[in-house]
N, CA, C and O atoms as a DFTB+ gen file, in Angstrom:
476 C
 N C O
     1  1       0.846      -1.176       0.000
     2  2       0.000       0.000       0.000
     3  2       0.892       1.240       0.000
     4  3       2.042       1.357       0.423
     5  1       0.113       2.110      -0.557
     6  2       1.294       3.539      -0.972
     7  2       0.583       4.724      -0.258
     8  3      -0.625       4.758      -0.491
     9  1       1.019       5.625       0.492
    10  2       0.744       6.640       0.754
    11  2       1.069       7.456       0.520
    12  3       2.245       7.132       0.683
    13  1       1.202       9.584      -0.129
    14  2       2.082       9.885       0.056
    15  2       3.035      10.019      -0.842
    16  3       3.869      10.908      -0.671
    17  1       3.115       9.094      -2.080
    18  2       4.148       8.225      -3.159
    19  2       5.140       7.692      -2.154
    20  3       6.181       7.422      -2.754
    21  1       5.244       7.404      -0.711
    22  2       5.744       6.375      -0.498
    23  2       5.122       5.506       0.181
    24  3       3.926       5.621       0.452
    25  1       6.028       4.282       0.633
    26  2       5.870       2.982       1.125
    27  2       5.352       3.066       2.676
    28  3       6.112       3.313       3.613
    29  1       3.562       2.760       2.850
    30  2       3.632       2.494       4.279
    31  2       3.706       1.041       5.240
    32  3       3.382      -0.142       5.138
    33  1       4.083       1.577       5.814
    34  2       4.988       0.237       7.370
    35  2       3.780       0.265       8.268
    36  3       3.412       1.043       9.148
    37  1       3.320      -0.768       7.791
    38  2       1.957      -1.439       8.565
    39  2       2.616      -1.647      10.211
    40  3       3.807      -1.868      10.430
    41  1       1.507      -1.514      11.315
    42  2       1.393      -1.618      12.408
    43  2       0.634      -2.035      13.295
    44  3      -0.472      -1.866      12.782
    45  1       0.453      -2.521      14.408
    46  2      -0.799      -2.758      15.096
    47  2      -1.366      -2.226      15.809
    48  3      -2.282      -2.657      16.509
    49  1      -0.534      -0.253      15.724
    50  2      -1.076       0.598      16.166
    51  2      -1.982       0.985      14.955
    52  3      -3.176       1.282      14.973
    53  1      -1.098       0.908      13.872
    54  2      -1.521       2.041      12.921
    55  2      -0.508       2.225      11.746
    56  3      -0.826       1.271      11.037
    57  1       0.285       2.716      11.244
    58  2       1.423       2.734      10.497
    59  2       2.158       4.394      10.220
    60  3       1.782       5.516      10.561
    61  1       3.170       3.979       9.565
    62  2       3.969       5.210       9.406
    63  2       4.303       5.266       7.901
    64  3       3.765       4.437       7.166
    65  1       5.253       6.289       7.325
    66  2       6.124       6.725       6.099
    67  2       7.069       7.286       6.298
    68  3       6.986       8.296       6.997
    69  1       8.126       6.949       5.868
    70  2       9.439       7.545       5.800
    71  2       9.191       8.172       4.532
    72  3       9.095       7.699       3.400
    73  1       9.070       9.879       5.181
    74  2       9.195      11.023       4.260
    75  2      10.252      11.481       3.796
    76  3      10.290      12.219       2.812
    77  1      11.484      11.008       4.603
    78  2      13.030      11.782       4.188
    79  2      14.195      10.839       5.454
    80  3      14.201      10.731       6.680
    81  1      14.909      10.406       4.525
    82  2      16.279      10.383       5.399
    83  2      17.441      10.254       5.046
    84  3      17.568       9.628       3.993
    85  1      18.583      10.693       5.635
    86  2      19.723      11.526       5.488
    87  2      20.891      10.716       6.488
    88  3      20.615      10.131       7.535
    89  1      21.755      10.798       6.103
    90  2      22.935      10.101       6.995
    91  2      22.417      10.726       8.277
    92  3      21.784       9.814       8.809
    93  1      22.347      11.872       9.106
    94  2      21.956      12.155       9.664
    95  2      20.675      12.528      10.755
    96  3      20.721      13.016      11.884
    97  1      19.576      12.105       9.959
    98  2      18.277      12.679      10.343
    99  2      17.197      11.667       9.372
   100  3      17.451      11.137       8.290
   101  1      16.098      11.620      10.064
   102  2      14.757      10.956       9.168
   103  2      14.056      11.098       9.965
   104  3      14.326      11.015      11.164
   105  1      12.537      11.453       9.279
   106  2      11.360      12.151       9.470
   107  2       9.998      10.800       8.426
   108  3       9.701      10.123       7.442
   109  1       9.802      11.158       9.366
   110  2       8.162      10.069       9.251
   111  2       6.953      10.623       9.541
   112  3       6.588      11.482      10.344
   113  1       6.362       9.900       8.652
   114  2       4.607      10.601       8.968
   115  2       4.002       9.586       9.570
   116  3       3.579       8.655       8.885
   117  1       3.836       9.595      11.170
   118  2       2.992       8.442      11.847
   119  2       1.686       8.909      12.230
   120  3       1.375       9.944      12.820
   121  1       0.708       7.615      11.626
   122  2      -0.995       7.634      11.794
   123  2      -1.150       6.523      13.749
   124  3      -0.521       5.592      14.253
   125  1      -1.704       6.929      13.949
   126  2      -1.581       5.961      15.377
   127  2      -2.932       5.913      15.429
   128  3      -3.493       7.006      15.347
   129  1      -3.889       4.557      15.589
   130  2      -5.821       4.363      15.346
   131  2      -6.260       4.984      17.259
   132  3      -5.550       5.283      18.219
   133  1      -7.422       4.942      17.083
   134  2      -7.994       5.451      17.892
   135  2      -7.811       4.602      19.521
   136  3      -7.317       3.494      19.314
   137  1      -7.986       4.759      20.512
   138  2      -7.506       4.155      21.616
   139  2      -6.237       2.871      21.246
   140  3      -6.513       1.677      21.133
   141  1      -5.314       3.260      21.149
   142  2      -4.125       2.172      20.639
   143  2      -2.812       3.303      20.999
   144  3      -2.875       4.531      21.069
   145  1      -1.731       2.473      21.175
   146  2      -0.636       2.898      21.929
   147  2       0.502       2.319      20.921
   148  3       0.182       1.472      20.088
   149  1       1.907       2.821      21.020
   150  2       3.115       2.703      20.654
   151  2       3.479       1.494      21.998
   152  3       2.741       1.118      22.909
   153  1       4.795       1.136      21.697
   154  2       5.395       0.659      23.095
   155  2       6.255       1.331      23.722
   156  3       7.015       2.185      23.268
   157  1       6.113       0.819      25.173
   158  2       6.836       2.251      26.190
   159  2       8.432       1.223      25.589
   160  3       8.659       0.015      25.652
   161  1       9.095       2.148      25.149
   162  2      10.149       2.186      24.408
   163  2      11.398       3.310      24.806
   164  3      11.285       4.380      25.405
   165  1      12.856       2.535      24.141
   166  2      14.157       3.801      24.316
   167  2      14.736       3.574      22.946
   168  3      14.314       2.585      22.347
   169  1      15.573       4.277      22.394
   170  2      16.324       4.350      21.904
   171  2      17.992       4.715      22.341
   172  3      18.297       5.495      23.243
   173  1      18.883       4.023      21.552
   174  2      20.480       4.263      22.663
   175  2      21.486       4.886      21.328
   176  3      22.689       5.101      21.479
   177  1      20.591       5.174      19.746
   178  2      21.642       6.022      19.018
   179  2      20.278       7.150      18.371
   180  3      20.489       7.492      17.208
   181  1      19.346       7.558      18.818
   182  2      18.448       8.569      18.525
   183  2      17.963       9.469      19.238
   184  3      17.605       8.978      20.309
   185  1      17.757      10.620      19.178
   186  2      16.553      11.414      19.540
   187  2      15.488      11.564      18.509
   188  3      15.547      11.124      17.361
   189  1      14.371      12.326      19.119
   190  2      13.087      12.532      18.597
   191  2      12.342      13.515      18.890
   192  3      12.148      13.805      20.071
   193  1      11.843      14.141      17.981
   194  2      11.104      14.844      18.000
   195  2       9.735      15.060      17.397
   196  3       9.423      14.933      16.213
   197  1       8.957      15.415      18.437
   198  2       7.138      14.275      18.175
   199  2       6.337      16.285      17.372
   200  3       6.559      17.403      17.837
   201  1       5.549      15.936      16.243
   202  2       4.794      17.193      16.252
   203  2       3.705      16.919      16.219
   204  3       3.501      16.355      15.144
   205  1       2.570      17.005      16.956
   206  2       1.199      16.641      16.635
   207  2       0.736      17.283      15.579
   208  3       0.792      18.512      15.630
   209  1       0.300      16.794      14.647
   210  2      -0.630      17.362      13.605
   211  2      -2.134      17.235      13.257
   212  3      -2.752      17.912      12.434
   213  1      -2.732      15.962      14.258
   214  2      -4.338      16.267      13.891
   215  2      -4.467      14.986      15.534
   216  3      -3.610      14.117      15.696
   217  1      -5.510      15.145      16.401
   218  2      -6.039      14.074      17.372
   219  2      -5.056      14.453      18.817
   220  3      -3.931      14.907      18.610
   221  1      -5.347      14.328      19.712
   222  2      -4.922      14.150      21.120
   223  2      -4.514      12.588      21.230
   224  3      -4.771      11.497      20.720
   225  1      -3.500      13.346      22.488
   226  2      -2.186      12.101      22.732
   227  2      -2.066      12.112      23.994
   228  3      -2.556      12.995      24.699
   229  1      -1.449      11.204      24.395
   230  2      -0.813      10.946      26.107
   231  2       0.494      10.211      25.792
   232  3       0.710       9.025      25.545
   233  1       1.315      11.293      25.878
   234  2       3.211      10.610      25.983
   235  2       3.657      10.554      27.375
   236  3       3.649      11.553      28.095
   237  1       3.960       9.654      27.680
   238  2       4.922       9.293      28.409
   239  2       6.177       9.378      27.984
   240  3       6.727       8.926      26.979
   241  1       6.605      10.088      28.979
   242  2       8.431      10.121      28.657
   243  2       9.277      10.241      30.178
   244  3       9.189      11.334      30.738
   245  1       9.845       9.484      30.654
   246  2      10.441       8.621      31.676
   247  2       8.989       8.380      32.886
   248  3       7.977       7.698      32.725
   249  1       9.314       9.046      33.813
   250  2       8.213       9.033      34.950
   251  2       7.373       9.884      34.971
   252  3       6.887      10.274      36.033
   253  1       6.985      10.404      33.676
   254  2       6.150      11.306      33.296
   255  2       5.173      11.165      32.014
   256  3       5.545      10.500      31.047
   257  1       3.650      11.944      32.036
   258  2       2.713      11.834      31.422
   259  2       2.257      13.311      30.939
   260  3       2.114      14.170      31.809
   261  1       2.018      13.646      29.538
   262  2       1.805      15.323      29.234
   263  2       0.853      14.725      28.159
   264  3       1.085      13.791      27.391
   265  1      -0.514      15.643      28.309
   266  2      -1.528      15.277      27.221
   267  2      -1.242      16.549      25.661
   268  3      -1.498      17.739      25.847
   269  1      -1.033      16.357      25.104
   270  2      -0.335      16.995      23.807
   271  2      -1.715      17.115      22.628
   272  3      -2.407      16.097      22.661
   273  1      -2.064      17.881      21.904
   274  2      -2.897      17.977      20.843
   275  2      -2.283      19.228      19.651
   276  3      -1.328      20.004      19.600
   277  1      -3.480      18.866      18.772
   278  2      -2.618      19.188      17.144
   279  2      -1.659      20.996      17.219
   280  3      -1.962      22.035      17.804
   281  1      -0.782      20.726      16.560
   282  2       0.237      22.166      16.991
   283  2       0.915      22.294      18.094
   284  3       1.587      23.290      18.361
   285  1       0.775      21.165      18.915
   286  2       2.222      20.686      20.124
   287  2       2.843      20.101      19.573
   288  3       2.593      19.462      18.551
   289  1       4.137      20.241      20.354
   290  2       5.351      18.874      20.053
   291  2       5.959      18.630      21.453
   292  3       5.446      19.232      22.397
   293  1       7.006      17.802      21.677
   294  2       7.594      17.582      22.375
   295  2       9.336      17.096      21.954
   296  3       9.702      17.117      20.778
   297  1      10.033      16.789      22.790
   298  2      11.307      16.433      22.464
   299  2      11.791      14.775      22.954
   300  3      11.403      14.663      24.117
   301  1      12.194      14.013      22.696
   302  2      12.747      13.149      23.441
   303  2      13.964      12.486      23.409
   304  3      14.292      11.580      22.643
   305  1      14.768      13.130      24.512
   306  2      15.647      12.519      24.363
   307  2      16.401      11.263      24.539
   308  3      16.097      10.615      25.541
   309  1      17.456      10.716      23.661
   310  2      18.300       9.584      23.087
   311  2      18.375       9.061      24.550
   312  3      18.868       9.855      25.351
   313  1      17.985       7.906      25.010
   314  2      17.671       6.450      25.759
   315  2      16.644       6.646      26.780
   316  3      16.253       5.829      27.613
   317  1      16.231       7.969      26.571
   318  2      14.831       8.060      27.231
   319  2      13.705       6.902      26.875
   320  3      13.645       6.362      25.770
   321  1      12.913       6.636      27.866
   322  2      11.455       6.028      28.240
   323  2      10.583       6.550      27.036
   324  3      10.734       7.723      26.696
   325  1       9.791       5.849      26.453
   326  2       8.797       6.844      25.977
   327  2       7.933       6.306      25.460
   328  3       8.005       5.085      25.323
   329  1       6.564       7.180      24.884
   330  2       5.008       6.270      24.321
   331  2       4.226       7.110      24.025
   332  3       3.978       8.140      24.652
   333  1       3.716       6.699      22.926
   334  2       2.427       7.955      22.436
   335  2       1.413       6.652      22.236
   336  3       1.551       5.501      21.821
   337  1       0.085       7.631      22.867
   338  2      -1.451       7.226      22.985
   339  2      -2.110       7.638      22.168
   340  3      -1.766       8.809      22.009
   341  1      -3.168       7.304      21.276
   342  2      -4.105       7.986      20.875
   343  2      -5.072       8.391      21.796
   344  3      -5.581       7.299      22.051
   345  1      -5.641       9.162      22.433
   346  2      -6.744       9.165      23.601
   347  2      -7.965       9.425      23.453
   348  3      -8.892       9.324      24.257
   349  1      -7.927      10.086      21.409
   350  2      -9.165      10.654      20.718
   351  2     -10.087       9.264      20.320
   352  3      -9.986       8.043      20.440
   353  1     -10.808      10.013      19.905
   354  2     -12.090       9.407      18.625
   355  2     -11.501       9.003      17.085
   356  3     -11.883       8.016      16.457
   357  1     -10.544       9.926      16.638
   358  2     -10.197      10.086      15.610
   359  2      -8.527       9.610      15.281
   360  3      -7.838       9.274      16.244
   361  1      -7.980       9.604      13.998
   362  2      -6.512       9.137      14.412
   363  2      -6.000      10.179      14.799
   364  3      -6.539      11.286      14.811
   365  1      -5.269       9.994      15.034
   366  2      -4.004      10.835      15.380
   367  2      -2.528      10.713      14.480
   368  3      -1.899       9.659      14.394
   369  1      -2.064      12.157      13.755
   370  2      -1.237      12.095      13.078
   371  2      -0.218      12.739      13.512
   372  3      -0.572      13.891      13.758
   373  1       1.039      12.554      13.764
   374  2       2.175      13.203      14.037
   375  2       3.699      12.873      13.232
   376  3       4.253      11.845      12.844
   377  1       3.948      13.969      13.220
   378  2       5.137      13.577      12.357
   379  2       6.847      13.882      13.872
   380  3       7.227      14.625      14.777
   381  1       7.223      12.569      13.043
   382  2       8.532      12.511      13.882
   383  2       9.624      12.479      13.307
   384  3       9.768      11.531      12.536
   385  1      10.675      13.366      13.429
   386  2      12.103      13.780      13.167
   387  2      13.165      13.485      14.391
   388  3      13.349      14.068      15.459
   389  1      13.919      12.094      13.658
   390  2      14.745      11.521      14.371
   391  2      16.227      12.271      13.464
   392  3      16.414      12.571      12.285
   393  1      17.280      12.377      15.024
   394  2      18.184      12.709      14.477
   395  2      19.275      11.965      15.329
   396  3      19.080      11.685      16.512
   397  1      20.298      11.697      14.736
   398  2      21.482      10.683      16.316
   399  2      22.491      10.394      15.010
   400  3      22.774      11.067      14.019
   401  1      22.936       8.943      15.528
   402  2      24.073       8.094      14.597
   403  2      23.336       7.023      13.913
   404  3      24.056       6.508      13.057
   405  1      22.080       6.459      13.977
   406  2      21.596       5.700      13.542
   407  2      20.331       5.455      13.605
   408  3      19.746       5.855      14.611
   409  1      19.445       4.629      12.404
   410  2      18.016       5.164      12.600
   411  2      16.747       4.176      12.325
   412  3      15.520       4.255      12.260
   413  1      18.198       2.799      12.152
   414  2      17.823       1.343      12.046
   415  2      16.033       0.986      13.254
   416  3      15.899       1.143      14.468
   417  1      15.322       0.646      12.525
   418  2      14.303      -0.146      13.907
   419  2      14.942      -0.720      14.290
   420  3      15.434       0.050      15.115
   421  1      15.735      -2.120      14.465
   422  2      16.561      -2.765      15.202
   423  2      17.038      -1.930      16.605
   424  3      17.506      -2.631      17.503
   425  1      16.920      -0.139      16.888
   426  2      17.470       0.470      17.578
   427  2      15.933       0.737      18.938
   428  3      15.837       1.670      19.736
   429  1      15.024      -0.364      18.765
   430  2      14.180      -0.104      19.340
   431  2      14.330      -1.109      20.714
   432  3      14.574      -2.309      20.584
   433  1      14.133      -0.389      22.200
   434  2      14.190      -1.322      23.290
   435  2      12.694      -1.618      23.315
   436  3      11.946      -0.687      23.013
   437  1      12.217      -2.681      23.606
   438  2      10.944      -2.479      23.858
   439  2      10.524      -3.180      25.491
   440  3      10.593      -4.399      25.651
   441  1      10.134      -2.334      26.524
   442  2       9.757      -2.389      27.615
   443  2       8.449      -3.101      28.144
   444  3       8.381      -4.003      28.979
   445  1       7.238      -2.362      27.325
   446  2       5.978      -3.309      27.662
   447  2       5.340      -2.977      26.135
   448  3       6.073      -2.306      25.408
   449  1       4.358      -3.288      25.725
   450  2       3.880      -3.327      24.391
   451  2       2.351      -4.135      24.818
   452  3       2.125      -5.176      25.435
   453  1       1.547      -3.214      24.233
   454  2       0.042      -3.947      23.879
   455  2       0.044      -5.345      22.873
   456  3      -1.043      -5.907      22.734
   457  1       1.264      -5.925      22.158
   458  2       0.804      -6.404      21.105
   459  2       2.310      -7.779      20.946
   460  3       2.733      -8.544      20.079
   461  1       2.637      -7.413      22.351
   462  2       3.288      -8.852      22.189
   463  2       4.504      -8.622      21.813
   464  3       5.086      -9.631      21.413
   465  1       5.090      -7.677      21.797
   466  2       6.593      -7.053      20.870
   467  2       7.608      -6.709      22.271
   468  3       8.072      -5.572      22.360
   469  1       7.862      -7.540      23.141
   470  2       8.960      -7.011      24.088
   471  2      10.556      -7.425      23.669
   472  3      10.836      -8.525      23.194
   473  1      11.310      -6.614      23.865
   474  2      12.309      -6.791      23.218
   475  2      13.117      -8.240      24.356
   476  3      14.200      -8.737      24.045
């Protein structure tokens, strides 16, 4: 399936697109479905940076919870805790700009997960 003119990365939240990436940096357009979650997750060669663009969210990022909606962002930094919620009715779209040494999924810890994915 094509979104976009590119390739989307099916999920059991929801899926994403890699809009751009660069030795340095890559940026994705992530759809996340309605009550469904990411996994509370780190990364140990990335940061991130979350922009809401349409639906309300609940991120967690270490021992903390901030409810975020469209025209927020947040930051997260490289081996931080972290998780985005959908909490709406509707999806929720945000685009994320990773920047570090590497940008492999393989770079994903996974802590707890709705869907069976612990690392």
């Amino acid at each position: 399936m094509r979104a976009d003119n590119k390739e989307q990365e099916s999920r059991p939240w929801g899926y994403y697109v890699v809009l751009g990436e660069q030795a340095d940096f890559k940026v994705k357009k992530t759809v996340v479905r309605p009550g469904l979650r990411l996994s509370l997750q780190r990364h140990q060669y990335r940061r991130e940076h979350w922009y809401i663009v349409q639906g309300r969210v609940l991120v967690t990022l270490g021992e903390r919870t901030f409810e975020l909606a469209a025209g927020q962002s947040i930051d997260i930094p490289r081996e931080s805790l972290h998780r985005i919620e959908n909490i709406g009715k509707d999806d929720v779209v945000f685009i994320e700009i990773q920047t570090g040494d590497y940008f492999g999924e393989d770079d994903i810890v996974r802590l707890e997960d709705d869907f069976g994915r612990v690392s």
